[in-house]
mmCIF file of the C-alpha atoms, coordinates in Angstrom:
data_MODEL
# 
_entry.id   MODEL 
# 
loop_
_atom_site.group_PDB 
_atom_site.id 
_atom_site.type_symbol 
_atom_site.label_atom_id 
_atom_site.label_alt_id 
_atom_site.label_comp_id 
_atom_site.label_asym_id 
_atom_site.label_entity_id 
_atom_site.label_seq_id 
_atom_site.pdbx_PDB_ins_code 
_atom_site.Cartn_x 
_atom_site.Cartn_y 
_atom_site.Cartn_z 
_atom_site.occupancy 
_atom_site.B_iso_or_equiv 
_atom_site.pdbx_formal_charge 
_atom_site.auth_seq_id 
_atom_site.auth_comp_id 
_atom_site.auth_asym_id 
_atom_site.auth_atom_id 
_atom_site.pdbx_PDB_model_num 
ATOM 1   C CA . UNK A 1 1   ? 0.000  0.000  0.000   1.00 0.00 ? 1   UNK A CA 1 
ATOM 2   C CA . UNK A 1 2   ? 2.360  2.176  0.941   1.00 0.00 ? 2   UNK A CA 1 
ATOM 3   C CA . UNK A 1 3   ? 4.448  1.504  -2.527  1.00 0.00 ? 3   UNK A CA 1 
ATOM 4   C CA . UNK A 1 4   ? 0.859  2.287  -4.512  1.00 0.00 ? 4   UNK A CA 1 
ATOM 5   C CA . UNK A 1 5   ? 0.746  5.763  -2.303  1.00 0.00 ? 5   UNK A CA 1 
ATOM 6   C CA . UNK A 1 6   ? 4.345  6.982  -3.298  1.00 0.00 ? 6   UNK A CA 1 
ATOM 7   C CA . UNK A 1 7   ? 3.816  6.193  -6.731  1.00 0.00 ? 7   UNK A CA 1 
ATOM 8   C CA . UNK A 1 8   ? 0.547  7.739  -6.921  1.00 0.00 ? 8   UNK A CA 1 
ATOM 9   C CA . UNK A 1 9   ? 2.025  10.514 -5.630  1.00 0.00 ? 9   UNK A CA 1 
ATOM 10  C CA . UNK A 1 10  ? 5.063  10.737 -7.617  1.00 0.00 ? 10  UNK A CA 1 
ATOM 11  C CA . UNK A 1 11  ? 2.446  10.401 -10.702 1.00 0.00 ? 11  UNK A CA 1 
ATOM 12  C CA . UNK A 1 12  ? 0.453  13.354 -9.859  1.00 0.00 ? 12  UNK A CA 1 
ATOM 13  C CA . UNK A 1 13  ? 3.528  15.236 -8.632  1.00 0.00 ? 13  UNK A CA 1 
ATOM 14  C CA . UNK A 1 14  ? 5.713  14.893 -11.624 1.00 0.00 ? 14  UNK A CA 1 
ATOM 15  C CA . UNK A 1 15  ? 3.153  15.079 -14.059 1.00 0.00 ? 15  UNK A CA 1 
ATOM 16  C CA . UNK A 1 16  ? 3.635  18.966 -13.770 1.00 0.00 ? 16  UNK A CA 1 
ATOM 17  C CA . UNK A 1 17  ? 5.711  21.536 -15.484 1.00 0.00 ? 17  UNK A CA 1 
ATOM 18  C CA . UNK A 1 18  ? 5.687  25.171 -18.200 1.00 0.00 ? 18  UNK A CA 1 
ATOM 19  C CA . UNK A 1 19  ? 4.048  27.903 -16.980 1.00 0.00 ? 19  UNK A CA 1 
ATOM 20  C CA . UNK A 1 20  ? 3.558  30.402 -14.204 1.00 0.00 ? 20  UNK A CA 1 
ATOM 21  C CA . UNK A 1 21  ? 2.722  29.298 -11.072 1.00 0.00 ? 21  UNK A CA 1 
ATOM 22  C CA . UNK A 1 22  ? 3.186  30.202 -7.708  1.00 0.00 ? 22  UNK A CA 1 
ATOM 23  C CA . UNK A 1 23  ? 4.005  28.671 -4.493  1.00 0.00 ? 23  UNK A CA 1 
ATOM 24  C CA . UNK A 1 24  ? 6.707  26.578 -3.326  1.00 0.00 ? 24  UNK A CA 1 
ATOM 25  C CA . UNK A 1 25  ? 5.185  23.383 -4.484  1.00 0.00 ? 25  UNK A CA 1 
ATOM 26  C CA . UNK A 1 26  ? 3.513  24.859 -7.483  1.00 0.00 ? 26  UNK A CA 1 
ATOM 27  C CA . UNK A 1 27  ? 7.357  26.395 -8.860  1.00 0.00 ? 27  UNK A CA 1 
ATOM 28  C CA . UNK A 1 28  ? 8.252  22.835 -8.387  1.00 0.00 ? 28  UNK A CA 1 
ATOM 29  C CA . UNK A 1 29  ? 6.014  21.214 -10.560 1.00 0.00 ? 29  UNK A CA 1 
ATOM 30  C CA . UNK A 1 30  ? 6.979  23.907 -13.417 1.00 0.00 ? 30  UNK A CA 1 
ATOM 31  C CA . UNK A 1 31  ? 10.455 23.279 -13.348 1.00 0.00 ? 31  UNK A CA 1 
ATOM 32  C CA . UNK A 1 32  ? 10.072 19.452 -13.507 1.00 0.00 ? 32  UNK A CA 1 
ATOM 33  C CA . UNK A 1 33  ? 9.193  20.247 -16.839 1.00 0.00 ? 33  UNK A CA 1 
ATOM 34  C CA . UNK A 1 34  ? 7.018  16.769 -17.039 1.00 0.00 ? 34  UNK A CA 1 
ATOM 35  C CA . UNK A 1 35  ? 5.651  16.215 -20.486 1.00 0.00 ? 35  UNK A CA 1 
ATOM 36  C CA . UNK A 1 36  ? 2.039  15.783 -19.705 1.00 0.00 ? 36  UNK A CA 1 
ATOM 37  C CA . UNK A 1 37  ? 2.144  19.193 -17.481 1.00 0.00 ? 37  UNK A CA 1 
ATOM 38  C CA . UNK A 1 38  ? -0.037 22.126 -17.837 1.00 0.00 ? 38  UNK A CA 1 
ATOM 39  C CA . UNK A 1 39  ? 0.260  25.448 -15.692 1.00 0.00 ? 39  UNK A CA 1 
ATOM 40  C CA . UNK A 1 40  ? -3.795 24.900 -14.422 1.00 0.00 ? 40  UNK A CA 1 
ATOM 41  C CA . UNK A 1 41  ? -2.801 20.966 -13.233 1.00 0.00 ? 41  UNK A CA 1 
ATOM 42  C CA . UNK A 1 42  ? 0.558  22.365 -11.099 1.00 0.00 ? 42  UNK A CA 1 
ATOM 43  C CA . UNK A 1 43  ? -1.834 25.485 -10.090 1.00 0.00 ? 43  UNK A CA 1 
ATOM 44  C CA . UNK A 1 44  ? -4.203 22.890 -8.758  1.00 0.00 ? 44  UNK A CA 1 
ATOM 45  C CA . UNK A 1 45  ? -1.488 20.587 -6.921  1.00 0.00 ? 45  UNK A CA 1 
ATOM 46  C CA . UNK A 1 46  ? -0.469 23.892 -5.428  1.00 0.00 ? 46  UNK A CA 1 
ATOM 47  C CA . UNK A 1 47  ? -3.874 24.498 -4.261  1.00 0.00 ? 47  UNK A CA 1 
ATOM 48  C CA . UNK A 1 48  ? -3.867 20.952 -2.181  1.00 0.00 ? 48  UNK A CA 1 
ATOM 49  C CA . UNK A 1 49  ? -0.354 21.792 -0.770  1.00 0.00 ? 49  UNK A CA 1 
ATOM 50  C CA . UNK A 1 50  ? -2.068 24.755 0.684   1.00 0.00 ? 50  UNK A CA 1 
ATOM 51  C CA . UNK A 1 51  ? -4.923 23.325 2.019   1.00 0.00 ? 51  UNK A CA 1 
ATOM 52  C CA . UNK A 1 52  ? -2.535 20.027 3.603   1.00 0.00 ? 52  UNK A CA 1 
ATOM 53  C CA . UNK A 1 53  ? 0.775  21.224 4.102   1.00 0.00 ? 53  UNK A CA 1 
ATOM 54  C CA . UNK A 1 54  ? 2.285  23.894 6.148   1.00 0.00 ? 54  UNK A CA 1 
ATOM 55  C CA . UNK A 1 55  ? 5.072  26.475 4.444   1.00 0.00 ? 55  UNK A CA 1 
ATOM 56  C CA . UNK A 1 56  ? 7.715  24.431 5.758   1.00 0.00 ? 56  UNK A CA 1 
ATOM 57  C CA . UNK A 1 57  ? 6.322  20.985 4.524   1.00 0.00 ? 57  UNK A CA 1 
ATOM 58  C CA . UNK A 1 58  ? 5.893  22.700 1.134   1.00 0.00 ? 58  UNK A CA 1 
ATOM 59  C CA . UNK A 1 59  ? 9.370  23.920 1.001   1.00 0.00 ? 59  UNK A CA 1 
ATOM 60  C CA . UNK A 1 60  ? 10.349 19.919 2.020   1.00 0.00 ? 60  UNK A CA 1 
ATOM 61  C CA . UNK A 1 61  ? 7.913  18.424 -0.620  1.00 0.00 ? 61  UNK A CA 1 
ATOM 62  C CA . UNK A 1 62  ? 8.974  20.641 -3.648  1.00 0.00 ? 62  UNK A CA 1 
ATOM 63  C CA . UNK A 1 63  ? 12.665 18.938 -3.312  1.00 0.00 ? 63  UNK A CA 1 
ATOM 64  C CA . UNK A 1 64  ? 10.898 15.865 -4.011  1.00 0.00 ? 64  UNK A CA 1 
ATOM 65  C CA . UNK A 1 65  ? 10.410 17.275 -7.615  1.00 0.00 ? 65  UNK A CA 1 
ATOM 66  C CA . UNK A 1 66  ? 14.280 17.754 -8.111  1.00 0.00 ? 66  UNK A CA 1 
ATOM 67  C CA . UNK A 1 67  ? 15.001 14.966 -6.122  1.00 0.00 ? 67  UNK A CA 1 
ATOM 68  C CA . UNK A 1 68  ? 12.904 12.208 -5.844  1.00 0.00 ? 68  UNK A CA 1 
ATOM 69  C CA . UNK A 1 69  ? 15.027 10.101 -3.788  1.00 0.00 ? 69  UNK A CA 1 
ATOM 70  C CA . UNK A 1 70  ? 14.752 12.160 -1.230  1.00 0.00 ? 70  UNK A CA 1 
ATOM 71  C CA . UNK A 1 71  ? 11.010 11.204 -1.319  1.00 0.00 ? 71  UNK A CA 1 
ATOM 72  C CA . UNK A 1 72  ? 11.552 7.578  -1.391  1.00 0.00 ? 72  UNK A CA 1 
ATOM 73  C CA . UNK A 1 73  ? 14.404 7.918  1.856   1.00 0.00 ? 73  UNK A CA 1 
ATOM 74  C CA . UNK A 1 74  ? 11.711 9.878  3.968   1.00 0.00 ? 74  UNK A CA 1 
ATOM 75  C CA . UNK A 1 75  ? 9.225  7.371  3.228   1.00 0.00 ? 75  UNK A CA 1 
ATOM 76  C CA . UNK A 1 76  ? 11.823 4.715  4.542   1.00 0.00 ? 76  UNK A CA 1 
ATOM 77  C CA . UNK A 1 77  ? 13.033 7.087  7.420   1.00 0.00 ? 77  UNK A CA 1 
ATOM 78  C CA . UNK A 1 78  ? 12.870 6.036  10.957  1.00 0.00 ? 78  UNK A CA 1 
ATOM 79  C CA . UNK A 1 79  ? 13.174 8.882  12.115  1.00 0.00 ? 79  UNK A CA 1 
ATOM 80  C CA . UNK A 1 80  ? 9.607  10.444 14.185  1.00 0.00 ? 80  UNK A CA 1 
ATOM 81  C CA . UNK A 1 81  ? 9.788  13.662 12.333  1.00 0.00 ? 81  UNK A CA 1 
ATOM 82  C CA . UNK A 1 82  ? 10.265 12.250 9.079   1.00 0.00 ? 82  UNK A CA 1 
ATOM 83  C CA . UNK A 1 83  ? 7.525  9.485  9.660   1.00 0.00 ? 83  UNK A CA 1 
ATOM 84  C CA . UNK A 1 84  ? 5.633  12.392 10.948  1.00 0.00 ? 84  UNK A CA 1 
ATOM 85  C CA . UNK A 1 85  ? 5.717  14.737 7.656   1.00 0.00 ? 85  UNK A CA 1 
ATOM 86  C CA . UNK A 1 86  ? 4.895  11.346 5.332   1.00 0.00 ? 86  UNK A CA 1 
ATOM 87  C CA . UNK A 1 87  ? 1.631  11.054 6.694   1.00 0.00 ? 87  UNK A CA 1 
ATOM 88  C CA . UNK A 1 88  ? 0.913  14.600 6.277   1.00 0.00 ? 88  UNK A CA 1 
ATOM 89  C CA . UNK A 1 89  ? 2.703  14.460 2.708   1.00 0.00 ? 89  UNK A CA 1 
ATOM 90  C CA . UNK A 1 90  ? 0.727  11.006 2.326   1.00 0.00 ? 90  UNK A CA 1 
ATOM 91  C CA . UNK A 1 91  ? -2.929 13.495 2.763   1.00 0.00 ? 91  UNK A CA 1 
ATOM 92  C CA . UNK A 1 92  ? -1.376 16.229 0.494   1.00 0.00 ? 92  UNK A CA 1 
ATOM 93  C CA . UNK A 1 93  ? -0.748 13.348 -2.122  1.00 0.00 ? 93  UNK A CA 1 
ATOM 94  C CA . UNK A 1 94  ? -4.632 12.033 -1.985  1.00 0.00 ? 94  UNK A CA 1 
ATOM 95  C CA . UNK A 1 95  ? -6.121 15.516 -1.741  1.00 0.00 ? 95  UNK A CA 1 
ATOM 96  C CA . UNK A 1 96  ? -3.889 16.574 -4.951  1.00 0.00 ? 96  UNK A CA 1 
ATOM 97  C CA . UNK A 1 97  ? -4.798 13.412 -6.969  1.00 0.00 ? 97  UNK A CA 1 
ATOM 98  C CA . UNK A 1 98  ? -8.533 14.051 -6.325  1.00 0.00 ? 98  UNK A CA 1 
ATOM 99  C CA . UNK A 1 99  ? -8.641 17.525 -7.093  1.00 0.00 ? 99  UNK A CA 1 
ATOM 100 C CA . UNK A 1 100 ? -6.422 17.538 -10.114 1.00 0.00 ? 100 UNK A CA 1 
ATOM 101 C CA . UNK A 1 101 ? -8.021 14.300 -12.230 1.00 0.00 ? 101 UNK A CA 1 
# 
C-alpha cells in the first residue's frame, strides 16, 4: 500500500511543469518540466499543498520534484519527524490526486 501511495504521488507530482505558477510546491512542478504538465494541473497541486501542508512541509515536498530520492528515503526514514511529515505528505498526495483528475 504504501508503494501504490508513493507512486501515486510521484504520478500526480511529476506530471507537472511550463508555466507560471506560484508557491513553493507549485514552482516545483513547473520546473520538472514533465511532459504531460499544464500550468492549471501544477496550479491545482499547489492548491492541495495549501490546504494540507504547512510552508515548511511545502518547502520539504517541492525537493521531491528535483530529487525524488529524497522522497523515497523519507518514506523509509525512521526517524519520528520524518515518519511524521509522510503522513501529512501522504494526505497532500490524496487531496492533490482528487482535485487535479
Amino acid at each position: 500500500m504504501q508503494k501504490f501511495v508513493l507512486v501515486s504521488a510521484m504520478m500526480v507530482l511529476t506530471a507537472c511543469g511550463g508555466g507560471r505558477v506560484s508557491g513553493d510546491v507549485g514552482k516545483a512542478c513547473m520546473a520538472a518540466d514533465r511532459k504531460a504538465a499544464s500550468s492549471s494541473l501544477c496550479s491545482c497541486v499547489q492548491q492541495a499543498a495549501n490546504r494540507t501542508l504547512s510552508g515548511s512541509d511545502q518547502k520539504r515536498a517541492a525537493d521531491f520534484f528535483e530529487e525524488p530520492q529524497k522522497a523515497q528515503d523519507t518514506r523509509q526514514s525512521n526517524n519520528r519527524s520524518d515518519e511524521a511529515f509522510w503522513l501529512r505528505y501522504k494526505k497532500f498526495s490524496a487531496t492533490a490526486e482528487q482535485m487535479c483528475r
